[in-house]
N, C-alpha and C positions, 0 to 999 in steps of 0.2 A: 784461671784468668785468661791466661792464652787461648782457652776453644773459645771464649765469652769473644775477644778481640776480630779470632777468626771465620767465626758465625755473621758476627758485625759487619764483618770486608766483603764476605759472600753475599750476604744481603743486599748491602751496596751496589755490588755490582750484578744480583740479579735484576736489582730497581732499575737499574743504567740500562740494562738491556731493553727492558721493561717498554721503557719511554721511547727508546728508539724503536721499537715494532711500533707504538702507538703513534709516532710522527710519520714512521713512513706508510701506515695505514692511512691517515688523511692526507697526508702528500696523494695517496695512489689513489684517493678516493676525490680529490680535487682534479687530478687529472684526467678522473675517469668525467667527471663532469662537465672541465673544459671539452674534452673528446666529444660529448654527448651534445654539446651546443651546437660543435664544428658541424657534426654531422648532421645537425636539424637542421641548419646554414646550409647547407650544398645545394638542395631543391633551388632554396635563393640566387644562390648563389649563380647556378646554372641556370637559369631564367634569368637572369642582368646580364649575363657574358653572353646569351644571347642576343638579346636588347644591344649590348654594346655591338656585338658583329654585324646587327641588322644595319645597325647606325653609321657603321664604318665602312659597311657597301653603299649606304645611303650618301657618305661624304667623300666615296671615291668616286659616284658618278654625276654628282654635283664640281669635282674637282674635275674630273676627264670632260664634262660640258663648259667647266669653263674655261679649259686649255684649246679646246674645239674653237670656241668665242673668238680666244686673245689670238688666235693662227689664223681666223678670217680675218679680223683687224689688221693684222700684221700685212697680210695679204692684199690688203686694200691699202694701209698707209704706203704699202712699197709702189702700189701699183699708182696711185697719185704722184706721189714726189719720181716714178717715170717719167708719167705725163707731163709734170711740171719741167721735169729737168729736160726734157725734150722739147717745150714749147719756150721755153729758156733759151736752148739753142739756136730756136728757129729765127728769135726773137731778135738775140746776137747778132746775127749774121745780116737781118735786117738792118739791124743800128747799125753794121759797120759800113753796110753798103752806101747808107745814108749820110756815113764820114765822110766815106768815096768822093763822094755829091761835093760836100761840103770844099774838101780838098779841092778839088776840079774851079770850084766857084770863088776859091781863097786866088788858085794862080792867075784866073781872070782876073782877077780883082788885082792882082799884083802888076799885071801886065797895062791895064788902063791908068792905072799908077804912075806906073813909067813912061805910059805912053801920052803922060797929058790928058787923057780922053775924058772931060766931067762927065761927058752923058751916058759911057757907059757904069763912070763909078756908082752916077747916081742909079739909075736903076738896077744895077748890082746891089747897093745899101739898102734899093728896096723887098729885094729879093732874101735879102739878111736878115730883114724883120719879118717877115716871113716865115723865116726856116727859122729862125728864133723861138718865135711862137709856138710854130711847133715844135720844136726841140722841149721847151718849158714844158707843155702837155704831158711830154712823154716818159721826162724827167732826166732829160739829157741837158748837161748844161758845159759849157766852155769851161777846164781849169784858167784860174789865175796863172798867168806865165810871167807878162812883161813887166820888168822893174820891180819882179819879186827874189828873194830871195832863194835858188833851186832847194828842194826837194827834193830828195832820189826816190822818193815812193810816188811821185805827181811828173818829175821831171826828168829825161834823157839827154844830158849833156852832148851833143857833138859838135862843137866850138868852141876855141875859150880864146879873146881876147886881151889884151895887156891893158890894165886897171890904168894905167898911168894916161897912156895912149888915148883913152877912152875920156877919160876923165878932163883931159887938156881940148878934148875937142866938145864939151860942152859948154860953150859960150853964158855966160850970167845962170846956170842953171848948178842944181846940186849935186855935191859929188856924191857918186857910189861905193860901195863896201864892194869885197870879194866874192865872190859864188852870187852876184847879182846877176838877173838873167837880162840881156840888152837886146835880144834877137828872139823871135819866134819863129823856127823853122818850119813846122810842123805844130798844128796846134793837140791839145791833149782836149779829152772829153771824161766826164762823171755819169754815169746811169745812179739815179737814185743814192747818189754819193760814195759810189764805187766806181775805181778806175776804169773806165772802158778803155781809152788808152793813152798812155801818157805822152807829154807833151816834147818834142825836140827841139834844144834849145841851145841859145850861144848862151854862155856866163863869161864875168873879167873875173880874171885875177894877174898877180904881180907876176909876170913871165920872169923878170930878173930874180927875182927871190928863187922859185920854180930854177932856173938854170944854176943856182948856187948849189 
């Protein structure tokens, strides 16, 4: 009964053996087949890696032409915004000169003031509509100064008056706030709504507060 047992056991495990040659026969026969694909695939395969190389000279000189493009562009926007910012400047010094004027035509006008003179006010006033008109054209326009409220980005304080003072000496009229502007020394100007240059100006405030 014992050889019967141990014929049995050996069987067994010739069977086991058996089936493992027989798996790793198709195992090696699957992979001999996956292998046999790859290899018919390479022709392919090397003819597309080709295709893709042609492709990828083809989008680096469609890329280097349009780096070429964007460096003329570039080359031209800088070379305008020169121009511009040059004729900017030229432009500046125009306007200021033409402040100049204006300044010169403000003391005149100051002076026939004082001096009683109507006839030369009046044709100064005409001379102001004038330079108005074109100042409007050109987009030059007076800041607001007098009996406004100052501004420190519109307006330059060099004056400051005592509120009280000020105040007592306006007969039936309305009284003022602090940092109101009562004087125009110097007038300010806008280009196109940009400081050309701002305005020097007297303001009140409470001196006695101020000395406390």
């Amino acid at each position: 009964m014992y050889s019967d047992i141990k014929n049995k056991f050996q069987k067994k495990k010739i069977d086991e053996k058996l089936n493992q040659s027989i798996n790793i026969d198709n195992d090696l026969e699957s992979i001999t087949r996956y292998l046999s694909t790859i290899e018919s695939n390479i022709p392919n395969f090397d003819q597309n890696l080709k295709k893709w190389l042609k492709n990828d000279k083809k989008n680096d000189k469609i890329i280097e032409m349009l780096n070429e493009e964007l460096k003329e562009k570039d080359n031209e926007i800088y070379l305008k915004e020169k121009d511009y910012n040059e004729e900017h400047r030229k432009n500046l010094k125009i306007y200021n000169k033409v402040i100049e004027i204006i300044d010169s035509i403000d003391a005149i006008y100051e002076y026939a003031k004082n001096a009683n003179n109507e006839a030369l006010k009046l044709n100064i006033d005409n001379v102001y509509k004038k330079i108005n008109r074109y100042l409007n054209d050109i987009g030059i326009e007076e800041i607001k100064s007098k009996m406004e409220i100052m501004d420190p980005e519109l307006h330059e304080c060099v004056e400051v008056k005592d509120i009280d003072e000020f105040n007592n000496s306006r007969i039936n009229e309305d009284k003022v706030v602090e940092d109101t502007i009562v004087d125009v020394i110097k007038k300010g100007y806008k280009l196109n709504g940009n400081v050309l240059r701002v305005a020097k100006v007297a303001i009140v405030q409470n001196k006695k507060k101020t000395l406390k």
